[in-house]
N, CA and C of each residue as an Amber inpcrd file, in Angstrom:
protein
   609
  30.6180000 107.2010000 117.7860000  31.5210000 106.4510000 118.6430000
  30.8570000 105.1280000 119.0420000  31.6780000 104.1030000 118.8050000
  31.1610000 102.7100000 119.4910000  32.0300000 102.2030000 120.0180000
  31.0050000 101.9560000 120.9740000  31.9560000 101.3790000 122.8650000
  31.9350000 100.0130000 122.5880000  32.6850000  98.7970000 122.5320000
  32.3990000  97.3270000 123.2150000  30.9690000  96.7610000 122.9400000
  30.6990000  97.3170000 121.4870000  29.4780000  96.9740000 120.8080000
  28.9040000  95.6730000 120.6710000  27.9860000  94.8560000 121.4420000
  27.2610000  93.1450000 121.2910000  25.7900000  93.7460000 120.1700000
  25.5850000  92.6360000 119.7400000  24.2950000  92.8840000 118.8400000
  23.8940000  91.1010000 118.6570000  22.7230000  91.2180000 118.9380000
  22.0480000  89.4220000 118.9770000  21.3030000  89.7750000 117.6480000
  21.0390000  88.7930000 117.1000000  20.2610000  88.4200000 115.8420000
  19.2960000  86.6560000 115.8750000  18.4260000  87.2070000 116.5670000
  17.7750000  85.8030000 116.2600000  18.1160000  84.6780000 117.3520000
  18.4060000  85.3940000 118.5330000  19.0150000  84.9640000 119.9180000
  20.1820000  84.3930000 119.2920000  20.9080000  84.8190000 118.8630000
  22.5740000  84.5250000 118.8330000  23.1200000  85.4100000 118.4770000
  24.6720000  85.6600000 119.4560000  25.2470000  86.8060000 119.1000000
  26.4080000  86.5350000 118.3770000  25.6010000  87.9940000 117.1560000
  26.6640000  87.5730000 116.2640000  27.6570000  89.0180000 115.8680000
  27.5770000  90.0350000 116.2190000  28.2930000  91.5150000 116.6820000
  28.9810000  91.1580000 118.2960000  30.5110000  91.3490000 118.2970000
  30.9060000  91.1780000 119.8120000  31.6110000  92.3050000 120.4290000
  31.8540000  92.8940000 120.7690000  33.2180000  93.1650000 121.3050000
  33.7220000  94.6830000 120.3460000  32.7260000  95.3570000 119.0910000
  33.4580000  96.1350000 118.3630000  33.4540000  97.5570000 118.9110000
  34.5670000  97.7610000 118.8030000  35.0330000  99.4510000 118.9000000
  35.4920000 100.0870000 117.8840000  34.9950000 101.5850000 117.6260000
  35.9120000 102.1970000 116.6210000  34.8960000 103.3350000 116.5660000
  35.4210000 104.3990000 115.7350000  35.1420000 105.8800000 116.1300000
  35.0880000 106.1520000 114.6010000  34.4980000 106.9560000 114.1290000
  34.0790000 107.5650000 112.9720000  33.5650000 109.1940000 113.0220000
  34.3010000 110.5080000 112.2830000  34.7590000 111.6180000 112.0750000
  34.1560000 112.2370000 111.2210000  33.3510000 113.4030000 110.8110000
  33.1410000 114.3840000 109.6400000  34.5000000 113.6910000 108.8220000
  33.9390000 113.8890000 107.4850000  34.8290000 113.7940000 106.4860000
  35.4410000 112.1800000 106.3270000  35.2180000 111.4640000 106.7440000
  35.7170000 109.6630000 106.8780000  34.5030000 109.0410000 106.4710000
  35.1430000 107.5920000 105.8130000  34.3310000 106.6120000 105.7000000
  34.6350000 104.9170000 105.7580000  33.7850000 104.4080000 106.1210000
  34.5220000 103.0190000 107.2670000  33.0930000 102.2630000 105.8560000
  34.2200000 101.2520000 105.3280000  33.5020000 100.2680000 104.4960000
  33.6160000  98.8620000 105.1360000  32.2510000  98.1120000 105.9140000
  31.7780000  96.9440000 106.7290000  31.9430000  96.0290000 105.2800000
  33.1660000  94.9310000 105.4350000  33.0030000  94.0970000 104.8820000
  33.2340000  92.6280000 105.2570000  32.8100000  91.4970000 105.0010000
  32.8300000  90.1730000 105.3820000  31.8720000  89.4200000 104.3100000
  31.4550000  88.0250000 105.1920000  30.9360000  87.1470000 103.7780000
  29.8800000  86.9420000 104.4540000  28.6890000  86.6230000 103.9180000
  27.1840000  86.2880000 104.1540000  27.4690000  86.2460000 105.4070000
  26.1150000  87.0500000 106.1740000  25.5540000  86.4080000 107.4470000
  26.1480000  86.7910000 108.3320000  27.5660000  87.0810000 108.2920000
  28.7030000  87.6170000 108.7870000  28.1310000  89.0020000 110.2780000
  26.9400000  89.4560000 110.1470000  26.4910000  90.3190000 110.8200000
  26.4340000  91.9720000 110.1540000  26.7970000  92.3710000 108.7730000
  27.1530000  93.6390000 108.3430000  25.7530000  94.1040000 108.5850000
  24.2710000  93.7720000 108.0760000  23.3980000  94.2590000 107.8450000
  22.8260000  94.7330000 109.6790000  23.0280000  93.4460000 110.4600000
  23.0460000  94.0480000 112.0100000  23.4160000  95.3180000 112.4670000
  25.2350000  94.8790000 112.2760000  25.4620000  96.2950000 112.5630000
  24.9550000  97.7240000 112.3570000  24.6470000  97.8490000 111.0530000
  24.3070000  98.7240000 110.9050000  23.0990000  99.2770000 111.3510000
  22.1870000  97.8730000 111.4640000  20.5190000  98.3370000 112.0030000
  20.8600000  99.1690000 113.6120000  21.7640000  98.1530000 114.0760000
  22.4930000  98.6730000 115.4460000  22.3910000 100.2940000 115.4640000
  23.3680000 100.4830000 114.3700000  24.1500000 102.0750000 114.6010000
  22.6000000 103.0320000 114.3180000  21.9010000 102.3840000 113.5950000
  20.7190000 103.6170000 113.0740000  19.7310000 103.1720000 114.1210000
  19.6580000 102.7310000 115.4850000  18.8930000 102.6850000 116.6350000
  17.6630000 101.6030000 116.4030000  17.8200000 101.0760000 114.8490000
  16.9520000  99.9400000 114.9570000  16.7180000  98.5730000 115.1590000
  17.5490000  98.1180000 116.5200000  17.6600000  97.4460000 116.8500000
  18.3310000  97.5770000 118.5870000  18.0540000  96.8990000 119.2050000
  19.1250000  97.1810000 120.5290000  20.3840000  96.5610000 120.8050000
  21.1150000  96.8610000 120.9710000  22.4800000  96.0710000 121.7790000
  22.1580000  95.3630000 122.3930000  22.8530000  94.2900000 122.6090000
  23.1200000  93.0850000 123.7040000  23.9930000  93.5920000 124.8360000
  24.8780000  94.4870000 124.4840000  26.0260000  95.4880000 125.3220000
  26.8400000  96.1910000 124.1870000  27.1160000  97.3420000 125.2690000
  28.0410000  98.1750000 124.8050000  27.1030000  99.4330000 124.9260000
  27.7310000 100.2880000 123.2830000  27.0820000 101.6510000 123.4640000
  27.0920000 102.1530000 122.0620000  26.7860000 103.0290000 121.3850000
  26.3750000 103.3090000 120.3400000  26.2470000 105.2600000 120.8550000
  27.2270000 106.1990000 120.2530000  27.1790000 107.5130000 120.4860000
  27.1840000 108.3760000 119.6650000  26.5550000 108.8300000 119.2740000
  26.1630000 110.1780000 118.1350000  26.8550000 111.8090000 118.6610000
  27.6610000 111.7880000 118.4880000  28.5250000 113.7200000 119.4690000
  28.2270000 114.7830000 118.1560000  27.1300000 115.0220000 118.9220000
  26.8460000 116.4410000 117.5400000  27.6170000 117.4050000 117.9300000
  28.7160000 118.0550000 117.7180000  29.5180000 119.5610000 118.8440000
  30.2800000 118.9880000 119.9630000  30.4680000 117.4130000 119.9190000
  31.1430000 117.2520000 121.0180000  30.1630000 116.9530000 122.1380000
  28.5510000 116.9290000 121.7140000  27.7880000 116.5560000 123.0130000
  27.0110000 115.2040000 122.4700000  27.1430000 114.5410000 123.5790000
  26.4440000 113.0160000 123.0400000  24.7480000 113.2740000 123.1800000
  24.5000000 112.7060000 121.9810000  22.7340000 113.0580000 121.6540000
  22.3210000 111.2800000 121.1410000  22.5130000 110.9570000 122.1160000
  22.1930000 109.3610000 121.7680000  20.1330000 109.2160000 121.7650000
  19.5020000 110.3940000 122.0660000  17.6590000 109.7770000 121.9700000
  17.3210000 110.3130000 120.1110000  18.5790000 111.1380000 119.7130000
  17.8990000 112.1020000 118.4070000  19.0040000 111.2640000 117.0540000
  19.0910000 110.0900000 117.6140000  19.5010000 109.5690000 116.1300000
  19.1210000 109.5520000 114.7830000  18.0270000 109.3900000 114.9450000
  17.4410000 109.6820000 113.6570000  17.4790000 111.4540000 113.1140000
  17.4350000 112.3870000 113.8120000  17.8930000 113.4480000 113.0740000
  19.3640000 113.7310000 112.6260000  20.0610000 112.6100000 112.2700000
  21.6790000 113.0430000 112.2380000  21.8370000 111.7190000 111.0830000
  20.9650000 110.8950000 111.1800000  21.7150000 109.5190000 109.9900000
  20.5220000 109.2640000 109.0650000  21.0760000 108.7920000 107.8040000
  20.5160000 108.1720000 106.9330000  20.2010000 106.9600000 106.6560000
  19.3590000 105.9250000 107.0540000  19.6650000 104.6710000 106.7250000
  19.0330000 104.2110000 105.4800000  19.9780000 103.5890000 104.6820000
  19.6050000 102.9260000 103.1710000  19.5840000 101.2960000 103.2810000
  19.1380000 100.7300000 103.4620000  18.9730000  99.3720000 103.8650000
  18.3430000  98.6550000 102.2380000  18.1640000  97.4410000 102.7300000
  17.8550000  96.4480000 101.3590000  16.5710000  97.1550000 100.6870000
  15.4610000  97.6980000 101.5570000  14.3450000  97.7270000 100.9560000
  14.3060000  99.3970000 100.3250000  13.7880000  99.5490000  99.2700000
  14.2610000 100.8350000  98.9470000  13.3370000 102.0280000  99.2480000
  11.7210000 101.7690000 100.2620000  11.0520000 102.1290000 100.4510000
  10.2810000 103.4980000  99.6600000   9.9500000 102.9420000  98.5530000
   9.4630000 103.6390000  97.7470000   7.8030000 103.1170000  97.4490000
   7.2160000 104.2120000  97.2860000   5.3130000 103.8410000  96.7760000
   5.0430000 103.7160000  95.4950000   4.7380000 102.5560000  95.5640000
   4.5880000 101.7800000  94.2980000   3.0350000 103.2630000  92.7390000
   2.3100000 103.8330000  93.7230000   1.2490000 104.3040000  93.1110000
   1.5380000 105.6780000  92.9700000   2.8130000 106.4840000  93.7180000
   3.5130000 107.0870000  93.5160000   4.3370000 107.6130000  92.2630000
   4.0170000 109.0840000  91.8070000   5.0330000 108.8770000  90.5640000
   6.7290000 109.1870000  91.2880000   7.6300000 109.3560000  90.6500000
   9.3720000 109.6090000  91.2210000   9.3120000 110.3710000  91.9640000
   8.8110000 112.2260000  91.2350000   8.8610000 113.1580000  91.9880000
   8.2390000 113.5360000  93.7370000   6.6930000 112.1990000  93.4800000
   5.9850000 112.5970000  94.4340000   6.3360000 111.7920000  95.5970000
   7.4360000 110.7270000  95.1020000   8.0530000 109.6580000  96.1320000
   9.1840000 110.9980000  96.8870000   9.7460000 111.5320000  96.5770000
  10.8260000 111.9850000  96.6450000  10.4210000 112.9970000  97.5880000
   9.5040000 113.5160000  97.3270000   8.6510000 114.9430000  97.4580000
   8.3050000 114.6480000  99.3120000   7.5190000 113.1350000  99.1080000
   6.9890000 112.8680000 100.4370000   8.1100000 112.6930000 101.3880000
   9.3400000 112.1850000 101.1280000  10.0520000 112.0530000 102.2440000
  11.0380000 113.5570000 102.3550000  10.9570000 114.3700000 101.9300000
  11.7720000 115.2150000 102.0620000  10.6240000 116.4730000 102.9250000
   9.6180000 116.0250000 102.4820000   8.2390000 116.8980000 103.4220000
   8.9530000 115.8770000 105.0770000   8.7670000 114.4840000 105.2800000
   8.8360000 113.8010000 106.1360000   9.9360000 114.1480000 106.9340000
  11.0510000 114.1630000 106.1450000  12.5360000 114.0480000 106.9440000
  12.9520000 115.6250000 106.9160000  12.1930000 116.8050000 106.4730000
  13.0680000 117.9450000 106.7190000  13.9140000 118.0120000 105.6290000
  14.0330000 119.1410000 104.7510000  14.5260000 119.4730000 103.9950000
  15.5090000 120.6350000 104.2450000  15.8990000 120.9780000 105.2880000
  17.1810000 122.0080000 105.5580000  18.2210000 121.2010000 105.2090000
  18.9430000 121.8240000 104.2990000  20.3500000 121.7760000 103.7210000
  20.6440000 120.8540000 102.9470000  19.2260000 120.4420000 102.1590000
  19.2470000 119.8270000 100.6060000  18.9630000 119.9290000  99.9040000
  19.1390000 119.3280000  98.7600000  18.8270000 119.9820000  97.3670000
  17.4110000 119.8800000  96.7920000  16.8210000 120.4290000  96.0720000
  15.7530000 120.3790000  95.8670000  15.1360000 118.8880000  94.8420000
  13.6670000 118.5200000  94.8210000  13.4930000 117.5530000  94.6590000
  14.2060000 117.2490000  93.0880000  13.9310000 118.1500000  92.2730000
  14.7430000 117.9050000  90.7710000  16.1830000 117.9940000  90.6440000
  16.5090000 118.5680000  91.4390000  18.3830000 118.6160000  91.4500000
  18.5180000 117.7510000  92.4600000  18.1870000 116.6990000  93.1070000
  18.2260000 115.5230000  93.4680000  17.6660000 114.0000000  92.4720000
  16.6630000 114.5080000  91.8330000  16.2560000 113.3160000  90.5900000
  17.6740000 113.5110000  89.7280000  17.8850000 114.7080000  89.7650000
  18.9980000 115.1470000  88.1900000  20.2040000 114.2410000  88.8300000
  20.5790000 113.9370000  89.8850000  22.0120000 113.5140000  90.3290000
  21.4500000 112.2750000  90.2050000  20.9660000 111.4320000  90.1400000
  20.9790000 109.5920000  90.1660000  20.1940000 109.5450000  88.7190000
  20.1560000 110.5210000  87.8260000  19.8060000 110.0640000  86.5200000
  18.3320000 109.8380000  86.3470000  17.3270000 110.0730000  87.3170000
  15.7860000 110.4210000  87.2830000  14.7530000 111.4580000  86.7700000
  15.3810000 112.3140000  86.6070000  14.8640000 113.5750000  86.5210000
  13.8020000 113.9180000  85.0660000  14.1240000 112.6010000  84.3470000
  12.8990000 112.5340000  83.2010000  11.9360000 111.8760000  83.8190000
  11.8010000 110.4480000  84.6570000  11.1090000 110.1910000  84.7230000
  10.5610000 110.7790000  85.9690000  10.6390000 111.7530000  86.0310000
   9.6460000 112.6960000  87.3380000   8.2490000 112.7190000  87.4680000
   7.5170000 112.5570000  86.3750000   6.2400000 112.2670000  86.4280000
   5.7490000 110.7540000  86.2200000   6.7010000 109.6630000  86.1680000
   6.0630000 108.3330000  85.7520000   5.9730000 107.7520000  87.3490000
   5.0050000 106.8440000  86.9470000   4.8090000 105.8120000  89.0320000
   5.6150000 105.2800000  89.1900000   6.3830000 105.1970000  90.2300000
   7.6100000 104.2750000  90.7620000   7.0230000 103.1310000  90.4970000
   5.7580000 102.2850000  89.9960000   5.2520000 101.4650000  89.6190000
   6.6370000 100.8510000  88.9800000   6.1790000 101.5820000  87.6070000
   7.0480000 100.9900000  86.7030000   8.4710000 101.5480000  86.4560000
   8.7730000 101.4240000  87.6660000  10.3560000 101.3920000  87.8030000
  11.3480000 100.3580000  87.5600000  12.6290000 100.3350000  87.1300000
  12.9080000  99.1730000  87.0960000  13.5280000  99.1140000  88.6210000
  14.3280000  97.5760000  89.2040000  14.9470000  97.7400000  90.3840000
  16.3340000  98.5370000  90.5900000  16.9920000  98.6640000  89.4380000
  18.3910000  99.7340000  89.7980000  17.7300000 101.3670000  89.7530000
  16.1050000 101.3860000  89.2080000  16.0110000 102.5930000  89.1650000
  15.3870000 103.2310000  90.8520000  14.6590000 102.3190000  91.3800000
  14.0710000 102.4790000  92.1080000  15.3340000 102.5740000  93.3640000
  16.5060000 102.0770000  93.4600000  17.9070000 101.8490000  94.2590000
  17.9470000 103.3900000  94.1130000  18.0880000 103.9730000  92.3980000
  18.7280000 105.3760000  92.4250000  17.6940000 105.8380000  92.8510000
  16.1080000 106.0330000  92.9360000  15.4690000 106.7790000  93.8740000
  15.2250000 106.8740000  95.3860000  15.8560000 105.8740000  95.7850000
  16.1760000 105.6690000  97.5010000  17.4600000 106.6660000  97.6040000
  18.2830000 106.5000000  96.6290000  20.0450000 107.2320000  96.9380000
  19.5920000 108.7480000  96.5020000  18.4310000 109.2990000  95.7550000
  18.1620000 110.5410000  96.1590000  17.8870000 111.2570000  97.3750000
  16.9340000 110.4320000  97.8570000  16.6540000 111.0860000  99.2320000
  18.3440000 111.1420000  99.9790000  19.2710000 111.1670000  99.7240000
  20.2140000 111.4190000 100.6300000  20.6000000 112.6040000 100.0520000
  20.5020000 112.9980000  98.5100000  20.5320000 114.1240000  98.3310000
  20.0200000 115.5050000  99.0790000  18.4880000 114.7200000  98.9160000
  16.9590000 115.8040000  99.3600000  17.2320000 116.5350000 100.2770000
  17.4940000 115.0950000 101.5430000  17.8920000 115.5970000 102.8410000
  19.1940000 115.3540000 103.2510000  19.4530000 116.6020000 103.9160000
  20.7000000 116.7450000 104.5000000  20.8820000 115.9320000 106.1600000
  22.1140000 114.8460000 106.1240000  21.9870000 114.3030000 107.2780000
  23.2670000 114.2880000 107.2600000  24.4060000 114.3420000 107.9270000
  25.5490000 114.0430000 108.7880000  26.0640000 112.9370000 108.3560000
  25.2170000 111.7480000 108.7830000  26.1610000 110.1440000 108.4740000
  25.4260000 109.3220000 107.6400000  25.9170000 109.0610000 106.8350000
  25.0720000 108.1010000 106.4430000  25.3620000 106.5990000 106.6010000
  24.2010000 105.7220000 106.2550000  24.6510000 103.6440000 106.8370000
  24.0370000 103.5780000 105.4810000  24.7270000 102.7070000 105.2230000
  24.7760000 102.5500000 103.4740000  24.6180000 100.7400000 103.8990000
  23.5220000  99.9270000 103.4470000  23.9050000  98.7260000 103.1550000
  23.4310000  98.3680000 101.5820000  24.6760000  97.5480000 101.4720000
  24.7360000  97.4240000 100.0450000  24.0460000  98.2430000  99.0950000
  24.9460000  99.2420000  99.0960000  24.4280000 100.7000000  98.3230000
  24.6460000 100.3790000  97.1170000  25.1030000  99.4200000  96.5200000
  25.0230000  99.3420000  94.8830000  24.3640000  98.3460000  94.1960000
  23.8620000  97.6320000  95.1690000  22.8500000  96.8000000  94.5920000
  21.3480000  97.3810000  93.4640000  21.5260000  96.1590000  92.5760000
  21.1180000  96.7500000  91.5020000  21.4040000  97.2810000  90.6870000
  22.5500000  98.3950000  90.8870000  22.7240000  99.4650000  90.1460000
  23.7850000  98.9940000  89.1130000  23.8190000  99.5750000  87.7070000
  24.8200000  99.3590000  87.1770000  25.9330000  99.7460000  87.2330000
  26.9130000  99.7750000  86.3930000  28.6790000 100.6880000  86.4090000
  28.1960000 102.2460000  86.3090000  27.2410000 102.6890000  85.4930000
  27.6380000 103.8380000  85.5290000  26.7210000 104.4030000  86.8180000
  25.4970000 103.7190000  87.3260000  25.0070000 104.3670000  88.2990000
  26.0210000 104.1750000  90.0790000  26.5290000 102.9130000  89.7980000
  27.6630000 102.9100000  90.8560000  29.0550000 103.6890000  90.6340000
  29.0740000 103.9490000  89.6230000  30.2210000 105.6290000  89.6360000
  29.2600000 106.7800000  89.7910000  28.0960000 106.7830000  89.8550000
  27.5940000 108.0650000  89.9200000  27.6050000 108.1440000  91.8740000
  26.8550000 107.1780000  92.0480000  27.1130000 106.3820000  93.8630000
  28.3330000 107.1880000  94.6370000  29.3970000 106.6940000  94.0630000
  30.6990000 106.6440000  94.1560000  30.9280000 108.3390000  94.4890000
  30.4480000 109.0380000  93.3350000  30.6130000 110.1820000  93.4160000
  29.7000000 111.2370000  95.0830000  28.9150000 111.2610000  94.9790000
  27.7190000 111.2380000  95.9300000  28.5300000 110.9160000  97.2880000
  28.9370000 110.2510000  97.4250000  29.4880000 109.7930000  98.6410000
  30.7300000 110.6640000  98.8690000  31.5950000 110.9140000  98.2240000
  32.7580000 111.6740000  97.9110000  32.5100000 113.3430000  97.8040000
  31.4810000 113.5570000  97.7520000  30.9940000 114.9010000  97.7410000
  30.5510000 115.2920000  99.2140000  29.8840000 114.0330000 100.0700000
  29.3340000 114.4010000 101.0390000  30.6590000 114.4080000 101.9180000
  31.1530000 113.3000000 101.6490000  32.6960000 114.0130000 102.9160000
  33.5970000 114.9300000 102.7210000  33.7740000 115.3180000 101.6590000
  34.3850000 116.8560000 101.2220000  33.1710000 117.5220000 101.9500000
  31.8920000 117.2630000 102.3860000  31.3760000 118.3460000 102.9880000
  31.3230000 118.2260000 104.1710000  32.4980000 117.2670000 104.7170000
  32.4410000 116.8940000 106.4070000  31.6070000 116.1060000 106.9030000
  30.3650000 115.3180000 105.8470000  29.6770000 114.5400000 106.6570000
  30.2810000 112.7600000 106.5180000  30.0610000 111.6520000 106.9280000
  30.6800000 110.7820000 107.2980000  29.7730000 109.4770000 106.2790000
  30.3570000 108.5880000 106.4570000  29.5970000 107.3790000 105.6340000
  30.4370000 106.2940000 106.1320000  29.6130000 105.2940000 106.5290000
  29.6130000 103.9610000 107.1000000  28.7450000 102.5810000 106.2000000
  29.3660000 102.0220000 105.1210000  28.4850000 101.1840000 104.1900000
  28.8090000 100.1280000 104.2460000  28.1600000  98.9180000 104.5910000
  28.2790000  97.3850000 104.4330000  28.1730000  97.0860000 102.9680000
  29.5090000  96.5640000 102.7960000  29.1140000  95.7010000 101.0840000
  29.9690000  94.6040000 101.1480000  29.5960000  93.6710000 100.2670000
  30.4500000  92.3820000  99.4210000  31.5020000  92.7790000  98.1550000
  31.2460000  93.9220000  97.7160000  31.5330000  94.5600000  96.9320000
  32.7590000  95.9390000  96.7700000  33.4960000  95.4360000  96.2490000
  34.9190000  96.5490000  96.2400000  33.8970000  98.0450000  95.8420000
  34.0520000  98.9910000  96.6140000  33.6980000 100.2670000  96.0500000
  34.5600000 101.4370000  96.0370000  35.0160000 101.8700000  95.1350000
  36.3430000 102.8110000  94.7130000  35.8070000 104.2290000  95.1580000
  35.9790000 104.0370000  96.8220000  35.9860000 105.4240000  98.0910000
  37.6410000 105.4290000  98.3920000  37.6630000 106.6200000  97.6160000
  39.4020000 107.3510000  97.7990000  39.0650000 107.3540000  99.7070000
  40.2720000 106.4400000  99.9370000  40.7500000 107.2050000 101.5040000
  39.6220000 106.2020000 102.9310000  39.0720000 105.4720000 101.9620000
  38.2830000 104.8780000 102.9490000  38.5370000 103.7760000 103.9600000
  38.1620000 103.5030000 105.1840000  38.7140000 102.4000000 106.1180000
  38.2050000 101.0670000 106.0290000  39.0360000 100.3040000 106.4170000
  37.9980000  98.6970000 106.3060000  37.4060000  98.5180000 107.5430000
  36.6470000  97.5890000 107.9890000  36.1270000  97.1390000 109.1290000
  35.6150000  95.5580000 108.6400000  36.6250000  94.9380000 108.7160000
  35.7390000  93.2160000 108.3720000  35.5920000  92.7400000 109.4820000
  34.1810000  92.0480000 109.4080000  33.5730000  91.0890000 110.4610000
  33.7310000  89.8610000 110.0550000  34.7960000  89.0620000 110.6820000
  34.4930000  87.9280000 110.9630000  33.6890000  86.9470000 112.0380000
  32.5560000  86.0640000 111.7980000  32.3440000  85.3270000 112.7260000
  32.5200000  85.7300000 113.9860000  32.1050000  86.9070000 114.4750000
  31.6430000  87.0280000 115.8440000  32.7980000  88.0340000 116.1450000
  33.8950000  88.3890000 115.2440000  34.7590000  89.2380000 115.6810000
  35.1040000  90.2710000 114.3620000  35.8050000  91.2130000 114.5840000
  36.3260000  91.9660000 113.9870000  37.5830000  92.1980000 113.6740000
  38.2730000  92.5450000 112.0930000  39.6630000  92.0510000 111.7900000
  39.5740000  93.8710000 111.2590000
């Protein structure tokens, strides 16, 4: 739930005024043009960043758990935070040790869904960049989280790894959990909502 949401960037506010509510099973696609504030918002919603005003509410059961955000969301942001000296599996391996692994799939039936699962023993070294994108979009497999904040989740990736994307996302709200993704980019989510930011407001 977001109350009358402000968000500053760089002492200017550029998030004002937004409200809107998001459900198990829904997904709200943040779109606008450069700069526009999408990547804010979202740092907003995943607690990494503070409001200027408003409110930001996580209702696990109907009870607001606004200090345990991070046990309920996923954030996928630009950087795909992967270890370069790392091979796939052992990238994968470490954050699913990190983030808790109740109610995800295991590290190879998570490589197997974004098309990794051969290179399980090579270093994320020599990854390419759409591969290293699909090893960030595993860990949402690995671990099981509720919502996910998707910014520009297809970057990099090609057609068939952004239909594989596509799919992934569509699986998780058939399982009641929710997705909230900033893109520039049309992404073919049956049933999904818009949210465009314009310039300091919302259309």
């Amino acid at each position: 739930m977001v109350q009358a949401l402000d968000v500053e960037r760089g002492g200017r506010r550029v998030i004002e005024g937004i409200d809107f509510e998001i459900a198990g099973g829904e997904a709200v696609l943040v779109t606008g043009p450069n700069g526009v504030g999408k990547s804010t918002l979202l740092r907003a919603l995943a607690g990494l960043s503070r409001p200027a005003g408003g409110c930001v509410r996580f209702l696990a059961d109907g009870v607001a758990d606004p200090d345990e955000v991070g046990r309920h969301i996923h954030y996928l942001g630009h950087r795909d935070a992967v270890k370069p000296a790392l091979t796939v599996h052992e990238n994968l391996a470490f954050w699913q040790d990190f983030l808790g692994a109740d109610g995800g799939e295991p590290v190879e039936t998570a490589l197997e869904s974004v098309g990794l699962v051969d290179l399980a023993a090579l270093p994320a070294a020599y990854l390419s960049a759409g591969q290293r994108r699909r090893l960030a979009v595993a860990r949402l497999v690995a671990v099981r989280r509720p919502l996910w904040l998707l910014d520009e989740p297809t970057a990099a990736l090609d057609a068939a790894s952004e239909a594989s994307l596509v799919r992934l996302m569509a699986a998780h709200l058939e399982m009641g959990g929710a997705v909230i993704a900033a893109t520039h980019l049309a992404i073919g989510l049956a049933g999904a909502r818009s949210l465009r930011l314009v310039a300091g407001e919302m259309a």
